[in-house]
N, C-alpha and C positions, 0 to 999 in steps of 0.2 A: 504494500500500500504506500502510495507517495506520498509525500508533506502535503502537496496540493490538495490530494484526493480524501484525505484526513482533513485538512479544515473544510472543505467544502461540508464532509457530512458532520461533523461539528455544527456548522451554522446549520444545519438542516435540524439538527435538533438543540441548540440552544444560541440563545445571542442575549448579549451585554442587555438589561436593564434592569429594574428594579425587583428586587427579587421576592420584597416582602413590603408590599407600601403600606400596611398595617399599622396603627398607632401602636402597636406591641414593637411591630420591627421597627420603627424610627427609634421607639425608647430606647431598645437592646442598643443601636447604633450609639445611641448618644450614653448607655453606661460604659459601652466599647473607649468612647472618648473621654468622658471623662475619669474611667479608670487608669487609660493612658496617663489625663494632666496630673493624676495623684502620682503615680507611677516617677513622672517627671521632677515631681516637686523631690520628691525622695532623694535621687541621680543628683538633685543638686544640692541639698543636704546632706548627703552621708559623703566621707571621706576615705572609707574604706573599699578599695581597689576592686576586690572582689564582689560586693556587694553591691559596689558601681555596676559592674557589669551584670551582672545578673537584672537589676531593674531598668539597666537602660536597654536590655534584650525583650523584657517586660513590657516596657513602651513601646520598643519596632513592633511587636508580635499586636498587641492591641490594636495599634492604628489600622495592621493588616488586614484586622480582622473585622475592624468596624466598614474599611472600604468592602471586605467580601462580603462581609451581612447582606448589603441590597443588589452588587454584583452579581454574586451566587457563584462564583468559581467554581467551588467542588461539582456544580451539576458539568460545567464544561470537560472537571475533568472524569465524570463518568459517562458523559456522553462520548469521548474520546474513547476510553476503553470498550462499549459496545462498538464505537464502527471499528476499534481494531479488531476486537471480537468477531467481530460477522467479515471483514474482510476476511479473516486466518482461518476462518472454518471450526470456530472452537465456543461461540454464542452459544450451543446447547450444554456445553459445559462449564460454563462463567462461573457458577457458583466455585467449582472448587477452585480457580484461580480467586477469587475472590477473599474465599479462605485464608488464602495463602498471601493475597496482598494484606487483609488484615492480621497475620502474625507478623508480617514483614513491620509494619507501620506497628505495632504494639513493641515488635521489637526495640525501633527506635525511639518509642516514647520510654523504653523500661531504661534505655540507655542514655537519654534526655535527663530522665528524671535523677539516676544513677550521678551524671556530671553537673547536676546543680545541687545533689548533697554534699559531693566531693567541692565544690567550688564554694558551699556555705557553709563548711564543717564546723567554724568557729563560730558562725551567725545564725546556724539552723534553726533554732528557737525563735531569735526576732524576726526570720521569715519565713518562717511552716506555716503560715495559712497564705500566703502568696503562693508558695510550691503546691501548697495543695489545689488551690485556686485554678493554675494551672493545670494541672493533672484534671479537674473538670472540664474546663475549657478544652483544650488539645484532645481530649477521649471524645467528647462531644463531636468536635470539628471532623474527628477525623468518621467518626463512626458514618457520619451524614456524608461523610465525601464516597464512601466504600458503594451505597447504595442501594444495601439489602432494601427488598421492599419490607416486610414484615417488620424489619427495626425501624425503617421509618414509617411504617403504619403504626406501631408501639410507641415512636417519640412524638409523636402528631396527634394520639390518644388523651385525653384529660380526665382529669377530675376535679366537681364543680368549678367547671368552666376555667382551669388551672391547667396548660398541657403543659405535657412533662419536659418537652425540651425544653421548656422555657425556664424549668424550676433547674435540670443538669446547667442550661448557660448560663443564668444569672447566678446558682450559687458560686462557681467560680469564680465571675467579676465581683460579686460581694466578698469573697475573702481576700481577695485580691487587695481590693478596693480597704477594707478596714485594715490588711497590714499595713498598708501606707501612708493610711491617716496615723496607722501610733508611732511609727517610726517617726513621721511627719512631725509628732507632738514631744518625741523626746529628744530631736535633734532641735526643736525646739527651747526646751526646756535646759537644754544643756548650752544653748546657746543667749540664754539669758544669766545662768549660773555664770557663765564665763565673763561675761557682761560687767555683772555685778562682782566679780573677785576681782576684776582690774580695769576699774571706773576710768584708769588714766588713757584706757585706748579708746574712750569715746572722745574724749579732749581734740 
């Protein structure tokens, strides 16, 4: 199958717009961002090298994520794998490559999450519910990108009038979102402390 002949049947089953114009999906958009600007305030507060990086990865991945919200990327890229699918001759057996891409992708979230314990060994406590945050987000993103229909018949499912992907995405941006309000508040607070022991550097 050629590059050409693959975006063509790409647009043939999906094109750029709004993927959720919903006042649910404008809000998820706008927790997307301004978990990002908490996210930010952190990256410019904390002075710790490691912890820098980790939250300024925090904010690339949120913004990314708030642009896909109404893009819908993940549909283009399962619609890519059915016309690579039905080119190769192997659409009646999608499910177990399917399988097989979600260990691939679980894989690398188990080794995702592996290098940001290793990268927060010393901090892991002032950011375990960012990490974990995370780990809801990215399980979410990816689960919805794979395509099963049943799982997304399951996450599209509610109760009183609460669907459940909405409670898997947002618990993540809320823990997200509350480590970086306390971190926010003790670097904060430390930076008042500091203030107030040597009055002469506000001179």
């Amino acid at each position: 199958m050629t590059f050409e002949a693959l975006v063509a049947c790409i647009d043939r089953r999906w094109s750029p717009g709004i993927g959720d114009p919903t006042v649910m999906g404008w809000m998820t958009v706008a927790a997307y961002l301004v978990t990002a600007a908490l996210a930010f305030r952190v990256v410019r507060q904390i002075d710790r090298g490691r912890t820098r990086v980790f939250w300024a990865t925090v904010v690339g991945l949120m913004l990314c994520l708030a642009v896909n919200k109404q893009l819908d990327l993940q549909s283009a890229l399962t619609a890519a794998g059915r016309c690579i699918a039905q080119a190769q001759g192997w659409y009646d057996h999608r499910r177990a490559v399917q399988v097989q891409f979600i260990e691939v992708l679980l894989g690398f979230a188990l080794l995702a999450l592996l290098s940001g314990l290793v990268l927060l060994r010393r901090d892991l406590p002032a950011n375990l519910l960012a990490l974990v945050g995370l780990v809801f987000v990215a399980g979410f993103v990816m689960v919805r990108a794979v395509g099963f229909h049943h799982i997304d018949a399951f996450l599209s499912s509610s109760v009183k009038n609460v669907r459940l992907n909405w409670v898997l995405e947002w618990t993540g941006l809320v823990l997200i979102s509350v480590n970086a309000l306390i971190l926010g508040r003790r670097s904060g607070r430390r930076a008042i402390t500091s203030s107030r022991a040597h009055p002469s550097a506000d001179r």
